[in-house]
PyMOL CGO cylinders between C-alpha atoms (Angstrom):
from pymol import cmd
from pymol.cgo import CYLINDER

trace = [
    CYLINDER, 0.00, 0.00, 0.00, 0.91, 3.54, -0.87, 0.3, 1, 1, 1, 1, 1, 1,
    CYLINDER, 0.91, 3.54, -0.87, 0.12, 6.73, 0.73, 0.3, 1, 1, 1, 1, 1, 1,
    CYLINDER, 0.12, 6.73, 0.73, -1.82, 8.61, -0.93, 0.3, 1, 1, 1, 1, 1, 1,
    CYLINDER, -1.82, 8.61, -0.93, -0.21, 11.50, -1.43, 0.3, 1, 1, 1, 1, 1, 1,
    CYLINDER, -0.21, 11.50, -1.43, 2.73, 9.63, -2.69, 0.3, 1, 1, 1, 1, 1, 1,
    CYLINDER, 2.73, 9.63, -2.69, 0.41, 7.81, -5.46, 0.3, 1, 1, 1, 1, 1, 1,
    CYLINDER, 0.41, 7.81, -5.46, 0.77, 8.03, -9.40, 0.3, 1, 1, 1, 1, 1, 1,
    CYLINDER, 0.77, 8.03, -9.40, 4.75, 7.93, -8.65, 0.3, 1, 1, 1, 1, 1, 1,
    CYLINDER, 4.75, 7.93, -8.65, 5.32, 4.77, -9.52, 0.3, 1, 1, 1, 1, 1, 1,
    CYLINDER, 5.32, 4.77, -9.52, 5.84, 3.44, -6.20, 0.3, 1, 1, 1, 1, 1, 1,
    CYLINDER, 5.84, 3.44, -6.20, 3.91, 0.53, -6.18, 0.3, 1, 1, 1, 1, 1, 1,
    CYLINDER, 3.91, 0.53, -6.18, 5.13, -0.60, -9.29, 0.3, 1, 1, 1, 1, 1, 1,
    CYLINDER, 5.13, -0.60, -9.29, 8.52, -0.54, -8.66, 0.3, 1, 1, 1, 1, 1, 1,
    CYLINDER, 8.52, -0.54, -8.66, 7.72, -2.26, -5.20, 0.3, 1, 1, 1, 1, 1, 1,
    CYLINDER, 7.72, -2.26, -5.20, 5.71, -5.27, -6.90, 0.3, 1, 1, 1, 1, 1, 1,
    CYLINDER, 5.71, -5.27, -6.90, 8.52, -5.65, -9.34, 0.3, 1, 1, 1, 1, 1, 1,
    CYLINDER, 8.52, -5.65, -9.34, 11.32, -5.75, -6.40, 0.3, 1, 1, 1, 1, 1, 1,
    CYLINDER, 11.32, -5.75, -6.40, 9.73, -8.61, -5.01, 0.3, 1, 1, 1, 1, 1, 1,
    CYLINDER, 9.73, -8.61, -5.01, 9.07, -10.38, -8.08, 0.3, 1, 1, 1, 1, 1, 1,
    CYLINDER, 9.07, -10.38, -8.08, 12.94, -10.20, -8.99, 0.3, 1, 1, 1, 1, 1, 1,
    CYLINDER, 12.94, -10.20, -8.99, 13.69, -11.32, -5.27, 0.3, 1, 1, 1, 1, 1, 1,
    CYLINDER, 13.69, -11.32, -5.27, 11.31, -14.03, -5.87, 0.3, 1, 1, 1, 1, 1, 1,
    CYLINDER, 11.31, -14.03, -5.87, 12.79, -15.08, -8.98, 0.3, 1, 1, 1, 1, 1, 1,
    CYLINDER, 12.79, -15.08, -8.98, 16.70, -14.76, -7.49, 0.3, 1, 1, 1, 1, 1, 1,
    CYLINDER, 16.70, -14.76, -7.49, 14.94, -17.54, -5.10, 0.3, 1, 1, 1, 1, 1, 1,
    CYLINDER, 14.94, -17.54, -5.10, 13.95, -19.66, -7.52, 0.3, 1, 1, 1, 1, 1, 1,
    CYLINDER, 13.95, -19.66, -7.52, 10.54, -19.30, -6.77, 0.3, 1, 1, 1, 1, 1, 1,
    CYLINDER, 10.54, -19.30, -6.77, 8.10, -20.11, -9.49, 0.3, 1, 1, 1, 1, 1, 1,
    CYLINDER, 8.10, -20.11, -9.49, 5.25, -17.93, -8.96, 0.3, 1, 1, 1, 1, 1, 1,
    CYLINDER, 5.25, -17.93, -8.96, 3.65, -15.36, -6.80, 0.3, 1, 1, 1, 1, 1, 1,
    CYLINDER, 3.65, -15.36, -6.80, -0.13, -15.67, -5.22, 0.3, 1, 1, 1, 1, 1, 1,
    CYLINDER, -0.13, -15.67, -5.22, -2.05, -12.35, -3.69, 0.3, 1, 1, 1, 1, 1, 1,
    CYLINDER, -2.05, -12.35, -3.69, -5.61, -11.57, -2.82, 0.3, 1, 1, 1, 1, 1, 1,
    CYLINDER, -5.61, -11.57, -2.82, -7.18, -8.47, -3.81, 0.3, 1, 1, 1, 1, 1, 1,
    CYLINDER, -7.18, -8.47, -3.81, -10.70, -7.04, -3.00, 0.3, 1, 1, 1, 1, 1, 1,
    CYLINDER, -10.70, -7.04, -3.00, -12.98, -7.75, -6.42, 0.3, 1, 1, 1, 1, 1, 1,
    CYLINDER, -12.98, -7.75, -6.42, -14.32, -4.17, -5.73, 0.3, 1, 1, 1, 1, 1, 1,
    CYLINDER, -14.32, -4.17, -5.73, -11.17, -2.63, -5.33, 0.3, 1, 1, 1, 1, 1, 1,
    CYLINDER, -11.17, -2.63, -5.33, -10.97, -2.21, -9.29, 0.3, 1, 1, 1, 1, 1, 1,
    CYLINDER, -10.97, -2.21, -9.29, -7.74, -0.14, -9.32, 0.3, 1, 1, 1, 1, 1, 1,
    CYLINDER, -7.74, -0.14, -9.32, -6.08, -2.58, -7.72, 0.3, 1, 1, 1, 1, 1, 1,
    CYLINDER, -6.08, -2.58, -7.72, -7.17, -5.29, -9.77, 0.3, 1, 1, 1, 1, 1, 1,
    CYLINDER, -7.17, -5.29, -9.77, -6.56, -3.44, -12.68, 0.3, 1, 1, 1, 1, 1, 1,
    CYLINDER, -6.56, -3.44, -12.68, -2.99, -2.68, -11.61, 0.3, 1, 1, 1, 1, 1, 1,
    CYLINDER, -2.99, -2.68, -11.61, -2.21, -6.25, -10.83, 0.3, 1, 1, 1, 1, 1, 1,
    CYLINDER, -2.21, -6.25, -10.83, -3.30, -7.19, -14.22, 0.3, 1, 1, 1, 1, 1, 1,
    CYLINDER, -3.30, -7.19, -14.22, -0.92, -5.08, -16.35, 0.3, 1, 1, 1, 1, 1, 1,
    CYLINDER, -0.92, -5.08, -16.35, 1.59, -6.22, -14.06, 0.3, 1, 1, 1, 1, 1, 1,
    CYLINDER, 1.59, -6.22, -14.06, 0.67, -9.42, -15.58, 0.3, 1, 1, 1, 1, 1, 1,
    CYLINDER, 0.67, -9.42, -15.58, -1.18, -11.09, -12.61, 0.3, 1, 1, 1, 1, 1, 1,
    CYLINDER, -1.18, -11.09, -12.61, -4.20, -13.36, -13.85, 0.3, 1, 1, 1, 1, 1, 1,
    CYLINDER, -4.20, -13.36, -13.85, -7.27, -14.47, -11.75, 0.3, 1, 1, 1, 1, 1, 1,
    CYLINDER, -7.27, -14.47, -11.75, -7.03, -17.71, -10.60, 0.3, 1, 1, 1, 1, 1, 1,
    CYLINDER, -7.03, -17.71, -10.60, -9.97, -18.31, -8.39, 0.3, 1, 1, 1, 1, 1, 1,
    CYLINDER, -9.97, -18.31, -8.39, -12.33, -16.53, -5.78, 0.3, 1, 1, 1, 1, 1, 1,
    CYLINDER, -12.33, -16.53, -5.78, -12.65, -16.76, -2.47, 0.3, 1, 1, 1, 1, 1, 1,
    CYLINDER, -12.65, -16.76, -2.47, -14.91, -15.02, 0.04, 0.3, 1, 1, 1, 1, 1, 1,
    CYLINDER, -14.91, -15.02, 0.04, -13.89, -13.54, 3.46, 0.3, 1, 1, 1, 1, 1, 1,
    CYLINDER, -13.89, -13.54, 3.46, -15.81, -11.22, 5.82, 0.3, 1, 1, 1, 1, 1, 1,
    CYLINDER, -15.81, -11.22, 5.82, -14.71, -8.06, 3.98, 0.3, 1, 1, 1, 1, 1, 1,
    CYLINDER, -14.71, -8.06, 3.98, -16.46, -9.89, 1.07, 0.3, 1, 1, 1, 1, 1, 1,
    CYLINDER, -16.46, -9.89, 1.07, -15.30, -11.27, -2.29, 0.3, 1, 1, 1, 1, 1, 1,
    CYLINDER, -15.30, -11.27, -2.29, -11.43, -11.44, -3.24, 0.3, 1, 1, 1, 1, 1, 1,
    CYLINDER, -11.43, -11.44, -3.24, -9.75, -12.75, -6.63, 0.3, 1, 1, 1, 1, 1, 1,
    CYLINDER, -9.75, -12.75, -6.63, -6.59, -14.93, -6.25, 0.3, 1, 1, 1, 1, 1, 1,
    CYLINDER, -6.59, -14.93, -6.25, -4.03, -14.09, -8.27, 0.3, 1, 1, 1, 1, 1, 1,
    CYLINDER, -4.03, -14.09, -8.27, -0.95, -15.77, -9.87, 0.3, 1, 1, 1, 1, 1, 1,
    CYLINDER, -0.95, -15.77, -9.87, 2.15, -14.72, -11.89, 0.3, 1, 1, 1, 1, 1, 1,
    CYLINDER, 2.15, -14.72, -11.89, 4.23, -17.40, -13.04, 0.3, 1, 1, 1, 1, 1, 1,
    CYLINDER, 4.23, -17.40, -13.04, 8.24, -16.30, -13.04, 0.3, 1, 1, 1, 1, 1, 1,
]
cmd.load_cgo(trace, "trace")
């Protein structure tokens, strides 16, 4: 998460792909995240960052997608 005044810097970006190379420099072969269905900028952020809907789940905050990138 950003602040927002700090938003529409590229922060987030650069954060998300950080941990991606980490996660590839591990050897892992993908990375999994939950993000709120009605959060739409999220999900739209996760998907040019080439994350793809996996599944649904439901918690008490209501519906989330599961997400996967494959390294």
């Amino acid at each position: 998460m950003v602040h927002p005044k700090h938003e529409g810097k590229g922060i987030a970006q650069y954060l998300v792909r950080y941990i991606e190379k980490l996660a590839k420099e591990r050897h892992h072969g993908a990375i999994r995240l939950d993000v709120f269905a009605n959060n739409l900028r999220a999900v739209s952020f996760y998907n040019k960052l080439g994350y793809e809907v996996t599944g649904k789940v439901i918690f008490r905050k209501g519906e989330f997608f599961c997400c996967e990138k494959l390294l």
